[in-house]
MILOGU-681874 format. One record per residue (C-alpha): x, y, z; residue in one letter. Coordinates in steps of 0.5 Angstrom, whole numbers, plus 500, padded with zeros to 3 digits. Each point is the difference from the previous one (the first is absolute). Example, Ala and Ser with C-alpha at 12.3 -4.5 7.8 and 13.67 -1.06 7.14 Angstrom:
525491516A;502507498S;
END
This chain:
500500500X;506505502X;502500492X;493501498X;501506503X;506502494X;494499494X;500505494X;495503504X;504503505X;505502495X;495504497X;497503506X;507502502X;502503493X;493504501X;502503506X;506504496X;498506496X;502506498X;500506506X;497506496X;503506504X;507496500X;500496493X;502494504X;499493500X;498498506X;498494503X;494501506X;495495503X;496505502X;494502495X;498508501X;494499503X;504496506X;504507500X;493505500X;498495506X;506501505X;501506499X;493502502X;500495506X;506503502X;498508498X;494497506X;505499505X;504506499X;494505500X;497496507X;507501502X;503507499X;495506499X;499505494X;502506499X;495505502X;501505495X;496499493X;504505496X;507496501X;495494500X;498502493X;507503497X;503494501X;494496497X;500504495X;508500498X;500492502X;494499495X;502502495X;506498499X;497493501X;495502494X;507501496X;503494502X;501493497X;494497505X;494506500X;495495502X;502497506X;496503506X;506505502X;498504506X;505505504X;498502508X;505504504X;501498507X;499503506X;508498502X;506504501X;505494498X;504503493X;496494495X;497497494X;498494498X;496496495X;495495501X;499494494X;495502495X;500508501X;499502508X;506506500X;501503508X;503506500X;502502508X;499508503X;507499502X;503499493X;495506497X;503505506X;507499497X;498501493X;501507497X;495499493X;495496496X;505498496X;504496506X;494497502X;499498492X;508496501X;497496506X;493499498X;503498493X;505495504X;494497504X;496499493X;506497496X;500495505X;493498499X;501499493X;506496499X;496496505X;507500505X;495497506X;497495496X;507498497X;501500508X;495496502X;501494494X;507500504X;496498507X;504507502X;494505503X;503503506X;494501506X;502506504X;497503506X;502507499X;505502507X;499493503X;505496497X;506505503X;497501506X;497494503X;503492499X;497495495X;498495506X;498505505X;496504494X;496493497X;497498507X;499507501X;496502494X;504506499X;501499493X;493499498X;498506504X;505503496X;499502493X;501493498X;501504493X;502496494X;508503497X;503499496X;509500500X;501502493X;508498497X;504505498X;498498491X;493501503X;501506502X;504503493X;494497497X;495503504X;505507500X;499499492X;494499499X;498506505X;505504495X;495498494X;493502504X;503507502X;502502493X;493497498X;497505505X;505506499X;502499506X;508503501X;502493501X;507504503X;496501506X;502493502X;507501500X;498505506X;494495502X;507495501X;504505502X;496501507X;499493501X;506499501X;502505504X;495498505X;503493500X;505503503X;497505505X;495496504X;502498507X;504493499X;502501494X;493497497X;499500493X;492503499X;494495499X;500501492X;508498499X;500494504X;494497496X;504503494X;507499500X;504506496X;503496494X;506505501X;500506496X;493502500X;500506500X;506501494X;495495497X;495504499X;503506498X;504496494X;493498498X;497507498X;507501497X;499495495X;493502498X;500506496X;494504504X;500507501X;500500508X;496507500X;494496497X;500496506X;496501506X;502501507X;493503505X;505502505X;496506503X;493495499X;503495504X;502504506X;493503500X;497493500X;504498506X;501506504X;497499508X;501492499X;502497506X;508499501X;503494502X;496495506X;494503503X;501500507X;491499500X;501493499X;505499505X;507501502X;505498504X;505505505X;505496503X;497492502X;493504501X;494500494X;494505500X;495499495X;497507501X;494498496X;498495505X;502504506X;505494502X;506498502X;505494501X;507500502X;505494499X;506498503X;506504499X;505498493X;494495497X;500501493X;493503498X;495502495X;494503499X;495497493X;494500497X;496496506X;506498505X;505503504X;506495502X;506500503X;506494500X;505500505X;506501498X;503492499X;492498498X;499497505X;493502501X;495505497X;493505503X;496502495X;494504501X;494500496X;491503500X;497494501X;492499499X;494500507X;502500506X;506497505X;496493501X;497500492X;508501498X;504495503X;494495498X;501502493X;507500501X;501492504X;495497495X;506500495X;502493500X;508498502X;499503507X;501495506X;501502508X;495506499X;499503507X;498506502X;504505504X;500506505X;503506496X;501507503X;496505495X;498505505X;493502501X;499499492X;496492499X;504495497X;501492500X;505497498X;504493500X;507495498X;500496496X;505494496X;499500492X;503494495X;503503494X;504498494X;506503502X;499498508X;497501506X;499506502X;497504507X;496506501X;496505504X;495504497X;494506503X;494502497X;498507503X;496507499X;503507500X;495505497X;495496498X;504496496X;503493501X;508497499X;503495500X;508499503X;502493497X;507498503X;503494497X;507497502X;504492499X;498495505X;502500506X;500508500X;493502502X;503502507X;504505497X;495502495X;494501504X;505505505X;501505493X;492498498X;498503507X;504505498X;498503495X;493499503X;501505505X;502505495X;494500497X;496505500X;495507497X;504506498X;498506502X;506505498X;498505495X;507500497X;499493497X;492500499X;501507495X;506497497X;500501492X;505497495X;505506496X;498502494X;501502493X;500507499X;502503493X;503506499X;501505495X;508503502X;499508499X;508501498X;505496497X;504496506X;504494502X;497493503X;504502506X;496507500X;494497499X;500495505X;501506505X;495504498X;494495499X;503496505X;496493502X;500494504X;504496497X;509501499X;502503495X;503495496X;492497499X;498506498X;505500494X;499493497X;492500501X;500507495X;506496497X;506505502X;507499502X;504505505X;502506497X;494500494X;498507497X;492501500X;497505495X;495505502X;493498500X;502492500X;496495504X;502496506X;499496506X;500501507X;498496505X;495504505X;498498507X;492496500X;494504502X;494498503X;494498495X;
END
């Protein structure tokens, strides 16, 4: 029967599988159909969008429809439901979904300077839909499941049982190679010119992401670039590419001065209304809630959890909403199966109610122990999960209780009216340097950030009546 399986019938459908890739003119060989591409791009669009909120704002929403859209009209697969959301997420990215769904973050936009560097990576992620890199990717078995911020934070064991991954993003990426990202570079080259838009931008778009993978803390390359490596030169790239086309560059649009005033008064960088940490302590201003953590944990505020990880992995607390009261959750919570030696325990919560209970869980990757705690602060329940190896639950329960004492309302005006920085764009009354801007229209942010969000360097001259950006202090709404 095994060498039946090596008919003509699977030679035929193996050489079906291969065909000629319209944007990339290509031979390629591919088990899966388009439709099979159009449906996991939706499945996963879904999760996105229950994960990581839209932008509020239509009329960024609707510039970046309207480029992305016709674009992807002008491109080798107009047909596909392509759709372009930009995400309520200060992470510097962008990324494609197979079949159409393009995202584009708040946090790139915010360091783009003209519609025309937006083109350079909306024409990037559409190039990577129709040369069809995910689904070459996944007749490889080489899809990537990413939580967004989890994996660096929280361990693969710890992070399994304690489901920090699927609340998460649990969003489907995709880790392009660098012959992808040429590819896709290209193709975006083509559907620029296609719109007119002045693909030396990308040279610029290129420029920036680069510094920036230079100049977070750590030395972190931005969300975009470590899902697209840089190929090597792309910047150069890009440039030979215009030499090499006999264009007018005057004939080419930039929409400098339209795409600062669509993004002027944008949030900058994290907002602080969905939680932020000082020190080991997290407030949540929104909620009214606070909870501090052991000291030198490693922590990390997503969409639906707050987590922290001792330093060696040996345990992890995250704290998430929970539905109905303290009794109706943790019945919830334990009707999971795999828990064994559930019994309830006295934890102190203050005068706040509350109920909680150990428990040992059997897993793939072994046995672990842990302590968890329904309570209420303002009117709303939590769940604080704290989980370590066998034979730990001594040391764990100790940070649990812990934590537990920590939580509670917050009533500092300070922290309950905090508002995230803004964009503010400025039309400069004389001709000055970067430096001389900066003083002048001072923000919130060091100098150096400054200059590369308006794509400047130390010592850049400015023109008189030129648009810039500064970063001002948040304002109550």
């Amino acid at each position: 029967m095994r060498r039946a399986l090596r008919s003509p019938v699977f030679i035929v459908a193996a050489l079906a599988a291969c065909a000629t890739n319209p944007a990339t003119g290509k031979r390629e060989f591919s088990l899966v159909s388009e439709g099979d591409e159009v449906q996991l791009g939706q499945q996963e669009a879904q999760k996105v969008a229950a994960s990581m909120p839209a932008l509020q704002n239509q009329a960024v929403q609707d510039m970046v429809k309207r480029m992305g859209m016709a674009m992807a009209k002008s491109s080798e697969r107009p047909d596909l439901p392509w759709s372009f959301t930009v995400l309520d997420d200060p992470v510097v990215n962008a990324f494609a979904l197979p079949g159409g769904p393009i995202f584009i973050t708040r946090g790139i936009l915010t360091h783009m300077n003209s519609e025309a560097e937006l083109a350079s990576v909306v024409g990037h992620e559409i190039g990577h839909v129709t040369a069809r890199h995910s689904a070459s990717q996944m007749s490889k078995q080489q899809l990537a499941s990413l939580g967004l911020g989890v994996a660096s934070v929280i361990s693969p064991t710890a992070a399994q049982y304690a489901g920090i991954a699927e609340q998460g993003l649990g969003l489907l990426m995709l880790k392009y190679g660098r012959d992808d990202e040429m590819e896709a570079d290209q193709l975006g080259f083509r559907y620029m010119l296609s719109n007119r838009w002045d693909p030396r931008e990308a040279v610029k778009m290129f420029q920036m992401l680069a510094r920036t993978s230079g100049g977070e803390k750590e030395g972190r390359p931005p969300a975009w670039m470590s899902s697209h490596p840089d190929p090597g030169n792309r910047a150069e790239r890009a440039a030979a590419r215009l030499k090499e086309r006999a264009i007018d560059p005057d004939s080419l649009l930039r929409n400098r001065e339209q795409f600062l005033q669509t993004i002027d008064g944008l949030s900058y960088g994290q907002d602080p209304r969905e939680g932020f940490f000082r020190g080991s302590t997290f407030y949540h201003p929104e909620l009214a809630m606070q909870i501090s953590f052991p000291e030198g944990w490693q922590t990390a505020n997503m969409p639906q959890v707050i987590a922290a990880r001792e330093p060696q992995g040996k345990a992890l607390v995250q704290v998430q909403l929970a539905k109905g009261s303290p009794d109706e959750a943790i019945r919830a919570f334990f009707s999971n199966q795999g828990f064994s030696n559930v019994r309830e325990v006295q934890v102190p919560t203050g005068n706040q109610p509350s109920k909680s209970a150990v428990f040992d869980v059997a897993t793939q990757q072994g046995q672990f122990q842990g302590v968890t705690t329904f309570l209420v602060v303002k009117g709303r329940t939590y769940q604080v999960l704290s989980v370590a190896g066998q034979g730990n639950l001594q040391a764990v329960d100790g940070v649990h209780r812990q934590v537990m004492a920590s939580a509670k309302e917050v009533t500092d005006p300070a922290i309950l009216n905090v508002r995230a920085p803004r964009v503010k764009v400025v039309k400069l009354p004389r001709a000055m340097s970067g430096e001389e801007f900066y003083s002048q229209f001072p923000s919130v942010v060091p100098m150096d950030e400054v200059l590369l969000i308006n794509g400047l360097e130390r010592g850049s001259q400015l023109q008189q009546g030129q648009m810039l950006k500064q970063i001002v202090a948040g304002t109550a709404r």
